[in-house]
C-alpha positions in Angstrom: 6.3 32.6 -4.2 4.1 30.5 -6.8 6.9 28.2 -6.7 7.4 27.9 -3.5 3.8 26.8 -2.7 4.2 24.0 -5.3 7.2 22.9 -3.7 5.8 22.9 -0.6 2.8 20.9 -1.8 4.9 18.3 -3.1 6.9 17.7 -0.6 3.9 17.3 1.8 2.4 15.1 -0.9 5.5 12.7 -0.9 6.2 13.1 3.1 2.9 11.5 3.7 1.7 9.0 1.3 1.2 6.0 2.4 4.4 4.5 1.4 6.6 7.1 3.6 4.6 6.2 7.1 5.1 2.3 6.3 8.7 2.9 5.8 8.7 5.4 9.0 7.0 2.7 10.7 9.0 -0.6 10.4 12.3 0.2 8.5 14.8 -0.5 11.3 12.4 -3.2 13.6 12.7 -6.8 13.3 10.7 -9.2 10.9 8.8 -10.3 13.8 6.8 -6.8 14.2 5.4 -7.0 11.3 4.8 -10.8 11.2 2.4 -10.3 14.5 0.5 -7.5 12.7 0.3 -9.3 9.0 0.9 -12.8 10.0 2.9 -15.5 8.3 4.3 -14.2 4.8 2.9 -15.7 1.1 6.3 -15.9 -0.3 9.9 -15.8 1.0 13.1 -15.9 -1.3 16.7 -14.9 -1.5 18.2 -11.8 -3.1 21.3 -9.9 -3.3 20.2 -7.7 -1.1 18.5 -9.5 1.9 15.5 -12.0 2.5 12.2 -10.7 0.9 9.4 -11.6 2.6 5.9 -10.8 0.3 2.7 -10.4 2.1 -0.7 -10.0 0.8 -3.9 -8.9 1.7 -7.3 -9.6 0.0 -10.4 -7.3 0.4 -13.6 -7.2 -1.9 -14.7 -4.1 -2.0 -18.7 -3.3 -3.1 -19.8 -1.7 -5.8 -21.0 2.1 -5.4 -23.3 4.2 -6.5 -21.2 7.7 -8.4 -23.3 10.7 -7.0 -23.6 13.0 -9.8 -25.1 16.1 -7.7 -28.0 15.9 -9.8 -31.3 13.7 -10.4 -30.5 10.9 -13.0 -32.7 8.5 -14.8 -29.7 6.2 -14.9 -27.2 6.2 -11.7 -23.5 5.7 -12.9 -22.3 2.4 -10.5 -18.6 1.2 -9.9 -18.4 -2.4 -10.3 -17.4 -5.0 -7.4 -13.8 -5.3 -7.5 -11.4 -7.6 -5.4 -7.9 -5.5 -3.9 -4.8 -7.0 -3.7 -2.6 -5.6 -1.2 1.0 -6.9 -1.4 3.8 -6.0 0.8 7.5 -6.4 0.2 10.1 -6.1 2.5 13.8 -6.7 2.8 15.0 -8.2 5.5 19.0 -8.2 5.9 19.9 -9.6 9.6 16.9 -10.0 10.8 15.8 -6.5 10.4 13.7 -4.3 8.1 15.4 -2.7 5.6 13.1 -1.5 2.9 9.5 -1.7 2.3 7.5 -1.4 -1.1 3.8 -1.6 -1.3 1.4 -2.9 -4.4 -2.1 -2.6 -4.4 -4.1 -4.4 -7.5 -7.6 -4.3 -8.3 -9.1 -6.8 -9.8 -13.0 -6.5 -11.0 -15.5 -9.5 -11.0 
């Protein structure tokens, strides 16, 4: 039974990241779906397996205060930090056929 539920966990972990509801999302539409939502792509080149189109996404995110439950002399702060979504997706006949996301963070 222990096993089970670990299973089960995993599988719901993998089934709903992120990744999976991009890939449920677009895999299958044309280029031009995602093109209205993302707009025009960075990069375009030539594989074996299709046309991959990379698009990217800047957000600078603020920096936060870490609550630590408790009263604190010193507050603990995350520093600012610029993310760097990317996108790639392979494009064979003017169709999706595969999606990986990147996100980077960057601090400044």
């Amino acid at each position: 039974m222990h096993r089970f539920l670990i299973l089960l966990f995993f599988i719901v972990t993998v089934a709903c990241s992120q990744q999976k509801q991009l890939q449920r999302s677009y895999i299958g539409k044309p280029i031009t779906a995602l093109t209205e939502e993302l707009g025009k792509p960075q990069q375009i080149f030539d594989n074996e397996s299709g046309k991959v189109y990379i698009f990217e996404k800047k957000e600078d995110l603020k920096h936060t205060e870490i609550n630590q439950g408790k009263l604190t002399l010193d507050p603990i702060v995350t520093p600012k930090v610029q993310k760097t979504e990317r996108l790639y997706v392979t494009v064979k006949d003017g169709v999706i056929v595969h999606i990986k996301q990147e996100n980077e963070y960057e601090r400044q």
